[in-house]
C-alpha positions as CSV (number, residue, x, y, z in Angstrom):
1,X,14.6,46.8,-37.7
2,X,12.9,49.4,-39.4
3,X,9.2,50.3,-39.7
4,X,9.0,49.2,-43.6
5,X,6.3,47.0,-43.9
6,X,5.8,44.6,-47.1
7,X,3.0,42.7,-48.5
8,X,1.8,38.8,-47.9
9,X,1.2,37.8,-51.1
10,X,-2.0,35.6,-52.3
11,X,0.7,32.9,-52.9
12,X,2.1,33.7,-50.1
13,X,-1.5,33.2,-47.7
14,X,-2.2,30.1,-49.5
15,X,1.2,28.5,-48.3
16,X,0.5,29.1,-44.6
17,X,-3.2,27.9,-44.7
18,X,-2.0,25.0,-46.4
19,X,1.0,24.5,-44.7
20,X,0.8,23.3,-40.8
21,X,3.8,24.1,-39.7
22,X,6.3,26.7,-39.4
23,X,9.6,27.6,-37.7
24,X,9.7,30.9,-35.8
25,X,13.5,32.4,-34.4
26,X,13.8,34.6,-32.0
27,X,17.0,36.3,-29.9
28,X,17.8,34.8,-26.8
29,X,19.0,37.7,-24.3
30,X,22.2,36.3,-24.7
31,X,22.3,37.1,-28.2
32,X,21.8,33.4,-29.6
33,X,19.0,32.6,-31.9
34,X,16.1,30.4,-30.5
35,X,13.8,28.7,-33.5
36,X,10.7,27.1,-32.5
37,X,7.7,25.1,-34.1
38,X,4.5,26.3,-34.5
39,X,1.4,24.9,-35.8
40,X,-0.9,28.0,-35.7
41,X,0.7,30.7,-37.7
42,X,-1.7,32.2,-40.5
43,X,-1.9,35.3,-42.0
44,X,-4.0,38.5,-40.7
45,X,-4.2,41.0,-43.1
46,X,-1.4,42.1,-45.8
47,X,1.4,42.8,-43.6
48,X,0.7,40.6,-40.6
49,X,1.1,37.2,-39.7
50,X,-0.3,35.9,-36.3
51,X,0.4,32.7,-34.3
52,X,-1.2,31.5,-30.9
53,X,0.9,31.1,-28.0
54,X,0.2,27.9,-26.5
55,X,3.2,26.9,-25.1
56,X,5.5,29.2,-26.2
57,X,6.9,30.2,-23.1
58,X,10.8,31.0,-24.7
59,X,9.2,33.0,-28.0
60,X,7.2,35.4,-25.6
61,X,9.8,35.8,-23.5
62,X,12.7,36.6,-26.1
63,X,9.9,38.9,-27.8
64,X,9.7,40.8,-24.8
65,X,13.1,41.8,-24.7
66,X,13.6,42.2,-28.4
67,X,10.9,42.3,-30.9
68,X,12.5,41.1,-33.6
69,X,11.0,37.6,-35.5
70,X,11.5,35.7,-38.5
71,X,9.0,32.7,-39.7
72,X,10.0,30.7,-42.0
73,X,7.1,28.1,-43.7
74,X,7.8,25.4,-46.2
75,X,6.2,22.7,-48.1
76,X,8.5,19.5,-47.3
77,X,7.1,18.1,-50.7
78,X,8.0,20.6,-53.2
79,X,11.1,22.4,-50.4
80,X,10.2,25.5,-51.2
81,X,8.6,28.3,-48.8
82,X,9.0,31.8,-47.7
83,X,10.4,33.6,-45.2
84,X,8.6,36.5,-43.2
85,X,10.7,39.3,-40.9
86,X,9.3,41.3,-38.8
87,X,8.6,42.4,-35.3
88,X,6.5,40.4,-33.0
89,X,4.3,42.1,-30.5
90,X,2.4,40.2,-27.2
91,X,-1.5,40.1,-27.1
92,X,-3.4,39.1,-24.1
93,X,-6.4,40.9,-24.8
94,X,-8.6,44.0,-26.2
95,X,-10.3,44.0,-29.6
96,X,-7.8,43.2,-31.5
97,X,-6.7,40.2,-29.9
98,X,-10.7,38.9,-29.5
99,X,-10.5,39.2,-34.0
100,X,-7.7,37.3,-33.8
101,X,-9.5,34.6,-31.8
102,X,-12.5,34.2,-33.2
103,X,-10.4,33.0,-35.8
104,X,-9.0,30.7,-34.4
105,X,-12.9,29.6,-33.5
106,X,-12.9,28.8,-37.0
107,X,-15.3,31.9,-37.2
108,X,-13.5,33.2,-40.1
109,X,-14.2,30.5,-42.8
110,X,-10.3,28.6,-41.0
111,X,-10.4,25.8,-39.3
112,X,-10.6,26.0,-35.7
113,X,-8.1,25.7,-33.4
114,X,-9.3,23.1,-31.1
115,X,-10.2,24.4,-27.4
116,X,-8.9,28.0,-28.3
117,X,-10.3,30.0,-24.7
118,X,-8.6,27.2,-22.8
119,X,-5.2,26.6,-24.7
120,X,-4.3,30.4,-25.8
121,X,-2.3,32.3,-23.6
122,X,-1.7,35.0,-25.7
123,X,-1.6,35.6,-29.5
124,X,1.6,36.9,-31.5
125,X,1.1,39.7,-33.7
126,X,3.9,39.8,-36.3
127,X,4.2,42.9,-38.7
128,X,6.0,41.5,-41.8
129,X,8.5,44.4,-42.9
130,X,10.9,41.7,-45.4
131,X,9.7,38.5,-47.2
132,X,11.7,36.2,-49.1
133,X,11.1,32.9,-51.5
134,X,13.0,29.8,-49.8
135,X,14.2,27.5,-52.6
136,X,16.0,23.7,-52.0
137,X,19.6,24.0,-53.5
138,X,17.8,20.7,-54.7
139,X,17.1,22.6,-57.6
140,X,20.5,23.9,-58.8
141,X,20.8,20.4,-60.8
142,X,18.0,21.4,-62.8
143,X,15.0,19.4,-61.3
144,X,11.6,20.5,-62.0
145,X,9.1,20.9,-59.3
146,X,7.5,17.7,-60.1
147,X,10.8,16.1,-60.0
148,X,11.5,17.2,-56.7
149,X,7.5,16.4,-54.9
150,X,7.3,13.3,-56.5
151,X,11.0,12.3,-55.1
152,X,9.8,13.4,-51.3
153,X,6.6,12.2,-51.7
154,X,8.0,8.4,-52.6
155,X,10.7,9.2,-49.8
156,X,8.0,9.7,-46.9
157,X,5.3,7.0,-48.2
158,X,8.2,4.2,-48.0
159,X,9.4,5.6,-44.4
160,X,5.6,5.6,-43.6
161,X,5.2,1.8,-44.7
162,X,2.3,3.3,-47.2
163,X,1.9,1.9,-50.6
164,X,0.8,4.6,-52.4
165,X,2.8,8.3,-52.3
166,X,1.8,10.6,-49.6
């Protein structure tokens, strides 16, 4: 991948602090993709995303051999996101990594990650070099987004038993 690097738009930011999860892929060393869940990607200034490895133990190791990432986030109302490639690079320490955690302390006006010294083994640094929109093909009959949040949102209050939309 090459050292382009593109910009994490406000829109973009706002997703994944609202958002609480996200699916990250990495390469296997046998060449086969890997995508995992993560609760703890946010953004860290305009070109980088960061998540906290917690128990991560495939991600960090597929990252080791090959730095290449993508995340993809997406609201499972409205089922539409963004995607964010990259390279992904290991920190277990220094200054940057001790920003990146007092972050996660909830020092930087985010919520905290609950138990961060004991729980983090090391934080992934991702710099975002291609970003996409993710859109639901749910859309190619012409739905509007309130067509499409309101449909999910009845769909996961009645598999919920809730009586009221989510």
């Amino acid at each position: 991948m090459d050292e382009r690097q593109a910009v994490i738009t406000p829109e973009m930011k706002a997703m994944l602090l609202d958002q609480r999860l996200g699916f990250v892929a990495t390469v296997c060393p046998d060449g086969t993709p890997n995508v995992s869940p993560k609760g703890t990607i946010m953004p860290w200034r305009d070109n980088q995303l960061v998540f906290a490895h917690l128990y991560s133990p495939g991600t960090v190791a597929n990252l080791r051999r090959n730095s290449g990432i993508e995340i993809n986030v997406v609201d499972p109302f409205s089922r539409k996101g963004y995607r964010f490639k990259g390279t992904g690079q290991i920190l277990e320490s220094g200054p940057e990594y001790e920003r990146i955690i007092d972050m996660y302390h909830g020092d930087a006006g985010h919520d905290s990650l609950r138990d961060a010294d004991r729980r983090v083994k090391a934080i992934v640094l991702v710099s975002v070099q291609q970003t996409g929109e993710l859109i639901s093909p749910a859309y190619d009959d012409g739905s509007s987004e309130e067509d499409i949040t309101g449909e999910w949102r009845r769909y996961w209050a009645s598999r919920h038993g809730l009586s009221e939309p989510v």
